[in-house]
C-alpha positions as CSV (number, residue, x, y, z in Angstrom):
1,X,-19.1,-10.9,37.0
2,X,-21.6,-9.3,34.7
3,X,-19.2,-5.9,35.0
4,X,-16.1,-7.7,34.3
5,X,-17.3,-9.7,31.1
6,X,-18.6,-6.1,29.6
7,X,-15.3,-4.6,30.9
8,X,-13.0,-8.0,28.6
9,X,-15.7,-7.6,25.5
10,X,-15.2,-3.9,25.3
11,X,-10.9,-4.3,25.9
12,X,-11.4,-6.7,22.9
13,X,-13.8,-4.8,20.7
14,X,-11.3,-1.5,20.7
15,X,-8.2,-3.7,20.6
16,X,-9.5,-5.5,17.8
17,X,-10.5,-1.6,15.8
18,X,-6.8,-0.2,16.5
19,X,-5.4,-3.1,15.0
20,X,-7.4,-2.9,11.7
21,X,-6.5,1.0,11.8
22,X,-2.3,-0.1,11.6
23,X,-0.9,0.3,8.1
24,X,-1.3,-2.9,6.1
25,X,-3.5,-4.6,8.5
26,X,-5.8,-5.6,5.5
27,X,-4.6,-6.6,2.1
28,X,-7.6,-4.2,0.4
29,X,-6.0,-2.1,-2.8
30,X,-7.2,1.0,-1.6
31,X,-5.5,3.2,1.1
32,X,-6.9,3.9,4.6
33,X,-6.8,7.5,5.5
34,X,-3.3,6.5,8.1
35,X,-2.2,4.7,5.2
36,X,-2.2,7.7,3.1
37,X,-0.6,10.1,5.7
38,X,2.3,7.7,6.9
39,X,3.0,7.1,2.8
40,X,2.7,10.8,2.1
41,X,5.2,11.4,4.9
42,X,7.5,9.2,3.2
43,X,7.3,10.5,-0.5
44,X,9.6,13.5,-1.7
45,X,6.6,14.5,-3.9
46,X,4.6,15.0,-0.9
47,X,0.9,14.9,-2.8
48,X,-1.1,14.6,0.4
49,X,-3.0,12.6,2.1
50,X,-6.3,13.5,0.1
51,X,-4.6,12.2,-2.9
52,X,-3.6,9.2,-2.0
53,X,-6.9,8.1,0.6
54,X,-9.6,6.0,-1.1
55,X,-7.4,5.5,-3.9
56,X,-6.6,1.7,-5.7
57,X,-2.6,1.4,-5.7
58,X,-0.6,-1.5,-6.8
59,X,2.3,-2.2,-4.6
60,X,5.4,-2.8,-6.6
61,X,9.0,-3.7,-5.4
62,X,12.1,-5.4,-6.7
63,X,15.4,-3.6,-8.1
64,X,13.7,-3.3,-11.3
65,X,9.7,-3.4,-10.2
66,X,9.0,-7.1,-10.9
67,X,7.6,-7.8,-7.7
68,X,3.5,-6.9,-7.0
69,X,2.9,-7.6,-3.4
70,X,-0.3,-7.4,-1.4
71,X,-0.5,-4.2,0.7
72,X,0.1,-5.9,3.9
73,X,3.3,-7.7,2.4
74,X,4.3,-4.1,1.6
75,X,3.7,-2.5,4.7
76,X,5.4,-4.7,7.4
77,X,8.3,-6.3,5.8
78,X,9.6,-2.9,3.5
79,X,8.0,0.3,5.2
80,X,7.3,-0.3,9.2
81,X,10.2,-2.4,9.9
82,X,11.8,0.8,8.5
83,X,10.1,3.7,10.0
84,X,9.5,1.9,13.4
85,X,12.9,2.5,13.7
86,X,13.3,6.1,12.6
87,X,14.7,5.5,9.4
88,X,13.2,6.3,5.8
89,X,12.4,3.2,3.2
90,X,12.8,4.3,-0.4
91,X,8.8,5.3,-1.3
92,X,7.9,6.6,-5.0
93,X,4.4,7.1,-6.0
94,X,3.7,6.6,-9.9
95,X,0.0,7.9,-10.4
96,X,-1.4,6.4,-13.9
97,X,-3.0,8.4,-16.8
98,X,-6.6,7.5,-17.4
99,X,-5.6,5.1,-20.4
100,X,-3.6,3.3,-17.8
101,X,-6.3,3.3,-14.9
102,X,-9.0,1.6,-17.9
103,X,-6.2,-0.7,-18.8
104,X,-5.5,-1.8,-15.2
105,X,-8.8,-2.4,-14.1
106,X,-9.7,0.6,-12.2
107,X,-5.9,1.0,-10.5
108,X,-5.2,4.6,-9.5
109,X,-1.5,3.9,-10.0
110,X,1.7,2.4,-8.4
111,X,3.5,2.7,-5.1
112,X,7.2,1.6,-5.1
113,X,9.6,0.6,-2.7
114,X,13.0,-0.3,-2.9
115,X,12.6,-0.1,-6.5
116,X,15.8,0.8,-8.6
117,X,14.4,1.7,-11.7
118,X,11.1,1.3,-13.6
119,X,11.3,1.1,-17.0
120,X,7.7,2.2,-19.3
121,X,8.2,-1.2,-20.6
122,X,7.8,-2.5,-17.3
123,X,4.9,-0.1,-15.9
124,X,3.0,-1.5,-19.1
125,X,3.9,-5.1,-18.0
126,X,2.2,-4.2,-14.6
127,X,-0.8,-2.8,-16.2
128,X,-1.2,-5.5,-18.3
129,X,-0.7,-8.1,-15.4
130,X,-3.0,-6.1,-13.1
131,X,-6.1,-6.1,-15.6
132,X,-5.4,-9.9,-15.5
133,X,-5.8,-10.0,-11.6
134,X,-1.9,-10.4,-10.7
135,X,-1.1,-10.6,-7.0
136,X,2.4,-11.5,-7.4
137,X,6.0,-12.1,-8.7
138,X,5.9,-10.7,-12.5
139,X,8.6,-11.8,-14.7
């Protein structure tokens, strides 16, 4: 009995630490090191995984970028729905200058999906809604 409650505890324990290891499995800013690789796989500017790991990212989508979603939001309803099946979602990466990182609040920069076209206007709209602790829809 003893043998099979250790064996159950430990099943749990490592199921439990591969879930939180799936992309978007916490809603946490900054990006997980299999985060970073399955996002650097997806963008044509390929800037590696080292620049994208441990990094603060806003997650932006919307035709025209009006939409800031929580990372898990982002992940399983417009990337791994997507890449489970062996197709590519539309990924940008938009790294701000430093002025924009102070202005944000300490935001390394954007990550975009499904997003048609962002304007300056509106990349200073989401810096100015980040500093002030937005989570979501932007209008």
């Amino acid at each position: 009995m003893k043998t099979f409650l250790f064996w159950a505890v430990g099943l749990t324990l490592s199921l439990a630490a591969a879930a939180q290891d799936q992309p978007g499995s916490s809603d946490a800013p900054v990006l997980t090191r299999r985060e970073a690789q399955l996002l650097d796989s997806l963008l044509p500017e390929h800037p590696g995984p080292a620049a994208l790991t441990g990094k603060r990212y806003a997650f932006v989508t919307g035709n025209l970028g009006h939409v800031l979603e929580p990372k898990s939001v982002f992940f399983q309803r417009h990337v791994l729905p997507w890449t489970t099946t062996g197709k590519q979602p539309v990924v940008a990466w938009r790294p701000f200058t430093d002025a924009e990182r102070r202005a944000s609040g300490g935001y390394d920069g954007l990550l975009l999906v499904w997003v048609k076209n962002l304007g300056s206007k509106q990349r200073n709209r989401l810096v100015r809604q980040l500093n002030a602790g937005a989570t979501t829809r932007l209008r």
